[in-house]
N, C-alpha and C positions, 0 to 999 in steps of 0.2 A: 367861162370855160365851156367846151362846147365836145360832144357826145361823138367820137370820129371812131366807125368798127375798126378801120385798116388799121389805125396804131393800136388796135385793143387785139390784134387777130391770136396771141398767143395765150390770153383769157380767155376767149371765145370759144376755141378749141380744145378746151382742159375735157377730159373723161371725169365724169361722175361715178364715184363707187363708193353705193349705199353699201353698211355693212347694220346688222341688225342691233340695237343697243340693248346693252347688256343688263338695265334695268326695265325696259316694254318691249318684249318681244315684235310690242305691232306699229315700235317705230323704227325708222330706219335713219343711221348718221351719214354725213358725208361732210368731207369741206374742199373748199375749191382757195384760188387765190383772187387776189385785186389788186388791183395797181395804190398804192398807200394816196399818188398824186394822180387823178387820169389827166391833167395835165403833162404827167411826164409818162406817161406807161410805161417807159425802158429804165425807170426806178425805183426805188425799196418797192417790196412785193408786201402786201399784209394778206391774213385767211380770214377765213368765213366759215362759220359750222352753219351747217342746215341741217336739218329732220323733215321726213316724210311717211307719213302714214295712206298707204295703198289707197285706191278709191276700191270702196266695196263692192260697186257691179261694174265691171269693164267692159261692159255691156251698154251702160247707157251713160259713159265717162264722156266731161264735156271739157275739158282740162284741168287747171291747177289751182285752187286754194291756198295764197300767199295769206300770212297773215301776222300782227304783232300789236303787243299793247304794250301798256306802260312809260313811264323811261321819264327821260327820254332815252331810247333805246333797249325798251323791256323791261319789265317788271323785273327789279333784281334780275338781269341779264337771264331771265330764261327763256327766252324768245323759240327755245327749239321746242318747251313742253307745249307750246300754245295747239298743237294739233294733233297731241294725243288728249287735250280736254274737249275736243272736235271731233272723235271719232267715235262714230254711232248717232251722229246727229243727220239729218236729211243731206246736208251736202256732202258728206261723207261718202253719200251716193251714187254721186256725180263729179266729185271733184278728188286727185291728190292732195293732198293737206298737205301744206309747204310750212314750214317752221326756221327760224334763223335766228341766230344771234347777230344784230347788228355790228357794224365794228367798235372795238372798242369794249365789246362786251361780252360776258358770258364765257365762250369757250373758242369764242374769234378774238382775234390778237388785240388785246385787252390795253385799255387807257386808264392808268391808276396814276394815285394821290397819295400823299403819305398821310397817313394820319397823327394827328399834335394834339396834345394839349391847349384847354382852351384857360384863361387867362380868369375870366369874368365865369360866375353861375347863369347858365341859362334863365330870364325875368321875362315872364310875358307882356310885364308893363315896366321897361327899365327906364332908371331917372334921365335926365340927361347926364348926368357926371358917368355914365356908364359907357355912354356913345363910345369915346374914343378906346375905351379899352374891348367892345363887339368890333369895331372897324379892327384893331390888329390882332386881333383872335383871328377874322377873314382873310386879312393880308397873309399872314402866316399858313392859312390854308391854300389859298393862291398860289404862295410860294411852295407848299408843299406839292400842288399840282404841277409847276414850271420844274421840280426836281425830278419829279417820277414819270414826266409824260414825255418829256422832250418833244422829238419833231413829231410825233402824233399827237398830239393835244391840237395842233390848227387845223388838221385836216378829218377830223371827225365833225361834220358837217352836215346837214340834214340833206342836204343835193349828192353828198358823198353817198348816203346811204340807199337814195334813188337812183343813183348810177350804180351801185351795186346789186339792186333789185333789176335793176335792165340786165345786168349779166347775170344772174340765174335765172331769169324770162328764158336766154338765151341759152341759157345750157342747159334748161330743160326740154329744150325744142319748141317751147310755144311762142303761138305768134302771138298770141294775149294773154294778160290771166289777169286771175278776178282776187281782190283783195277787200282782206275786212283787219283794220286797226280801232286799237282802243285808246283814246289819251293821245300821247306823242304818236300812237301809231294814226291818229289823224291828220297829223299836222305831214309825217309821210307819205302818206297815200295820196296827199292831197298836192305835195309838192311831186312826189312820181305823175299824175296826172295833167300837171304843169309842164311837164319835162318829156315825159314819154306816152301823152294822152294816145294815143294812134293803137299803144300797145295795151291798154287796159278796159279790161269786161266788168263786168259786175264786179261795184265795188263800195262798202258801208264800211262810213265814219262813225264811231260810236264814243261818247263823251267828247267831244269836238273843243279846238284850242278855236280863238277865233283867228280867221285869216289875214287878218291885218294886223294884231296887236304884237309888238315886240315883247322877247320874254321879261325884260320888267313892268311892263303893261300885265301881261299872263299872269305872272307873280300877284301883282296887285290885285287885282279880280277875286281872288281866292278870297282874299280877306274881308271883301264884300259879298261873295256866294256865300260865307259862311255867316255874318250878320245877317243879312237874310234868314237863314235857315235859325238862327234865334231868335229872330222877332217876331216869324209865326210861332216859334213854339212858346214866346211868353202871352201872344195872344189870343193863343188856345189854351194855355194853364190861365190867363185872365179870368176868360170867361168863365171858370172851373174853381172860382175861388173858394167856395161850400166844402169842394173836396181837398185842394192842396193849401188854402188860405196864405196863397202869397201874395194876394192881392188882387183888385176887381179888375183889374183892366193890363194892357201889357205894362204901360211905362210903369206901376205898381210891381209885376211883378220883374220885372230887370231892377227897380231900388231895390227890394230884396235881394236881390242877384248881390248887386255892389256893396252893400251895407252886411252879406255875406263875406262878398270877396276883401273886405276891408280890416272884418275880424278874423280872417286868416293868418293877418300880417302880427306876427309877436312881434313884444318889447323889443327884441333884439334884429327885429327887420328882415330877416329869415322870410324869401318870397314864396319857399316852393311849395309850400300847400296854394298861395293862390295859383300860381302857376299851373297845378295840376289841376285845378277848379277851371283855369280857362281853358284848358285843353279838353277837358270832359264837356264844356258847353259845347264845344266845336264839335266833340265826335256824335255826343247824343243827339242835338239839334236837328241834325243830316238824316237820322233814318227815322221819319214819322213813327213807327212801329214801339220805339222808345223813348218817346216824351212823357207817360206816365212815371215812369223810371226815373226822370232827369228831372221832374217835377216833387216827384217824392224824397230824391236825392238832396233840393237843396232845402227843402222843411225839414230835412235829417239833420242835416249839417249847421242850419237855423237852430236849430233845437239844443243839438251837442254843444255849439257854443257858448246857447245862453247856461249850460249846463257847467261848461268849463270841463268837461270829459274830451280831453284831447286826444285819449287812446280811442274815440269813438270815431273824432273827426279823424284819427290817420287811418284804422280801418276803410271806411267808408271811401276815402279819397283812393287808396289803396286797390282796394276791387274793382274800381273803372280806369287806373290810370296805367297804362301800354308805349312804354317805350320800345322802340325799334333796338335790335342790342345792334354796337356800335364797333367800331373796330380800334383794338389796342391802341394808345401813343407807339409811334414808332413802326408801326406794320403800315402795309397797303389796304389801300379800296379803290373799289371802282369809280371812274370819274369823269365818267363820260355826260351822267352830268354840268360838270363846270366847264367840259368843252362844250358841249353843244349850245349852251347858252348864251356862249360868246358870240355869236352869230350876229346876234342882232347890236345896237348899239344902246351904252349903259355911260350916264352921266357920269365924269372925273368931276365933278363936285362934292367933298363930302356934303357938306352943306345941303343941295340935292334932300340925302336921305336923309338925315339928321332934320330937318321940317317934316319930310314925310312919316317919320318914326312918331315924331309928336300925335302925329294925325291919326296914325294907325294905333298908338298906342290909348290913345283917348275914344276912339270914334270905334275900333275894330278890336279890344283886346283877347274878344273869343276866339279858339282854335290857333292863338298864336297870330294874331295878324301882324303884328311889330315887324317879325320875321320875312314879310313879304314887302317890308321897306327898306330894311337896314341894306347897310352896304353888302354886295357878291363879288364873286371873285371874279367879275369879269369889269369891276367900277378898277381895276390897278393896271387895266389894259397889256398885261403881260403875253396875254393871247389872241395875237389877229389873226382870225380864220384866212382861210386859203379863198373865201367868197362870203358876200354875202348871203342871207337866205333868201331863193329866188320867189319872186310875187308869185302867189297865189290866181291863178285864172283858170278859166272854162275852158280854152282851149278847146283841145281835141277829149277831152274827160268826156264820159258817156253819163249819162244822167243815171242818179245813184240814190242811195239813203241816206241820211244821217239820221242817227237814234241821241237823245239826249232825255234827261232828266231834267225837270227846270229848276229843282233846287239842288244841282249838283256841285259840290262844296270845291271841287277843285278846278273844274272847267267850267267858269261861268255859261248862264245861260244863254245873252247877248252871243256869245262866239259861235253857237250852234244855231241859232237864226242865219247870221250871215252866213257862214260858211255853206249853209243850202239854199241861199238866195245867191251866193256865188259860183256856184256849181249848177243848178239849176236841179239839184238833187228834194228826193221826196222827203219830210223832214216827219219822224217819228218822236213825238213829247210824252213823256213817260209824268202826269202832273201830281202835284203835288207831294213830289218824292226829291229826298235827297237822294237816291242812288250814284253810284259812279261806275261804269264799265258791265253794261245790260245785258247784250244782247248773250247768250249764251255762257254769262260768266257772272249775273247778276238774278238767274230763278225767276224771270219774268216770261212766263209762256205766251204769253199773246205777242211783246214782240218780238221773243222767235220764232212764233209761227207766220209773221209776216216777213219779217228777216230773211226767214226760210225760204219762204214763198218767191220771196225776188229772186236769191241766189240758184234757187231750184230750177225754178221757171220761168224767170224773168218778170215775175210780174209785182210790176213798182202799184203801191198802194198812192192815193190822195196826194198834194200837194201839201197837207197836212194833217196828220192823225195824232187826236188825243187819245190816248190811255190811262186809263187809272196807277195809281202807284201803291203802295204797303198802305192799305189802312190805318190811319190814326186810330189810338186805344178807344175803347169803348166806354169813354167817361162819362155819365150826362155834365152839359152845360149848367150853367144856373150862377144865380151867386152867393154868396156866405150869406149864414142863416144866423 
């Protein structure tokens, strides 16, 4: 599908009319329309909300500040707040802050799911006799996506969403602008500079997908970023065995871990306290700052057991465990996730996952890795995108950032190397940190003050820069006495 202004001339020509939002006075809303197919421009029409926050001196204004994290297609579809958490920072200075809901989402014409009931309890290590009833728990979601999206579920598309950023380039008057995405907002910015590299300026990738991997590749990755991020932390409580005594060394302490996670399981087979126990490894693992915490959490729950005070172990599981609240049986959600990840392509073998699940559920059971095996709703092939996702290249992309963290639990670290060895962008490592989404959304001042520095004034740092990440607790080492 290929980028033609003449058939777009009645997009191109829309008036923008910012009107002030009725909750931040210092943002401004607007929406425009897009063609649903730019394949067909002279059919269905869908909208776009954008937000914009002024540049501060219009004096030393150097254009536009697009920007977007999350998603894929923003954090819980807010794509428009992203530039009022931007305003009062250095580009602020220099730049309008461009804000958007992608399509599909947010308060741009929306791609929903129904929501169902699911069949099976959620098991972060389910047996196999479990498979077949997680497979149609999925299908069922599937199907509830094919009920509520119709003909927009295939054409929510990541090249969609880059041709949509070309017409607001366009209808804000710039001949360039400079973009910074976080997450999926990498894997955009990265495909707009595939597509439309000629039209974009300064512009930093932050938590980075990698450029070659398909979303159940990406998927998978997660489950090994987050093993990762447990293996240093049982071989920092190793070394520490004097003060948490779960053992001298790591594989010591992970059999604690398991021989924890084992005595979770009652007589009656009831998973969800371990469950909630793998989902705590995952989340605490990730931010160095809290492994004394997670260290003293499971010589608590070590303790409770041998104690048989079960109101101790559901307290304790209790105060770290954070579910996302969910949306009724029977209502909508958004679902813009299970289009966009149709994109790429996903094994019609059950079988396939059902091997992978064994692996993941053996080898990866922290942070829910299972979950990044089992079947998605795009293994029932009910939705063929309107295109592939276009290859990732240098093109005309102008040399850039990308900031990552090297233990970042959701975007492996592997995909932020290449992606700045693919771009030929300066690569900022944030080490020995699980962080995820840095740069001005993660309290790390040194790299936005480099971040900064590029967007301000163009000035790209090293071909590679380390930085420190959150200090690890201040335990002495040593071993049991």
């Amino acid at each position: 599908m290929t980028w033609c202004e003449a058939g777009l001339r009645r997009y191109l020509t829309q008036q923008l009319i910012w009107k002030t939002s009725e909750f931040d006075d210092s943002l401004e809303l607007a929406s425009i329309e897009v063609p649903l197919d730019y394949a067909q421009p002279d059919g269905e029409r869908i909208e776009l909300a954008l937000s914009r926050v002024r540049v501060a001196d219009e004096g030393r204004r150097r254009g536009v500040l697009l920007s977007l994290n999350g998603g894929p297609g923003g954090d819980g579809g807010l794509g428009r707040l992203l530039p009022a958490r931007l305003a009062h920072t250095p580009p602020h200075e220099v730049y309008d802050l461009i804000g958007f809901d992608p399509r599909g989402t947010g308060a741009s014409t929306r791609i929903e799911g129904e929501a169902s009931v699911t069949s099976t309890p959620f098991d972060s290590r389910p047996p196999d006799s479990a498979f077949a009833a997680i497979t149609a728990d999925m299908r069922e979601r599937d199907q509830g996506c094919v009920r509520a999206g119709g003909t927009l579920r295939r054409h929510i598309t990541t090249a969609n969403s880059a041709r949509d950023m070309n017409v607001i380039r366009i209808l804000l008057g710039e001949e360039k602008i400079s973009f910074v995405g976080w997450a999926y907002g990498t894997l955009l910015g990265a495909v707009y500079g595939a597509m439309f590299g000629a039209h974009l300026d300064r512009n930093v990738l932050d938590s980075s997908v990698h450029p070659d991997w398909d979303w159940r590749r990406q998927f998978a990755s997660q489950a090994l970023a987050v093993r990762e991020n447990v293996d240093r932390w049982a071989e920092w409580a190793g070394q520490r065995d004097r003060v948490f005594g779960l053992g001298g060394d790591a594989l010591g302490v992970l059999d604690t871990v398991e021989r924890v996670a084992a005595a979770l399981v009652p007589q009656d087979g009831n998973t969800s306290a371990r469950t909630a126990l793998d989902g705590i490894l995952g989340t605490l693992s990730a931010p160095r700052g809290r492994w004394q915490e997670l260290a003293v959490l499971i010589g608590e729950l070590r303790d409770a057991l041998d104690a048989g005070d079960q109101e101790r172990i559901g307290g304790l599981l209790a105060q770290r465990t954070r579910w996302r609240p969910g949306t009724a049986a029977g209502g909508l959600r958004e679902a813009v996730l299970e289009a966009v990840t149709c994109e790429t392509p996903w094994p019609d073998d059950l079988e396939v996952y059902y091997r992978d699940m064994r692996v993941h559920r053996d080898r990866f059971p922290y942070g829910f890795g299972v979950m990044r095996a089992q079947p998605w709703v795009a293994a029932f092939g009910t939705c063929a995108p309107v295109e592939p996702r276009p290859a990732i290249t240098r093109g005309d992309c102008p040399p850039g950032l990308v900031v990552q963290a090297d233990g970042d639990p959701l975007d492996h670290f592997p995909g932020a190397v290449a992606m700045a060895e693919r771009l030929g962008h300066s690569l900022i490592v944030v080490t020995d940190s699980g962080a995820h989404e840095i740069y001005r959304l993660g309290g790390h001042p040194e790299v936005d003050a480099l971040v900064d520095a590029y967007l301000v004034d163009g000035e790209l740092p090293p071909a590679r820069v380390d930085l420190p990440g959150e200090p690890r607790p201040d335990v002495p080492a040593g071993p049991a006495v």
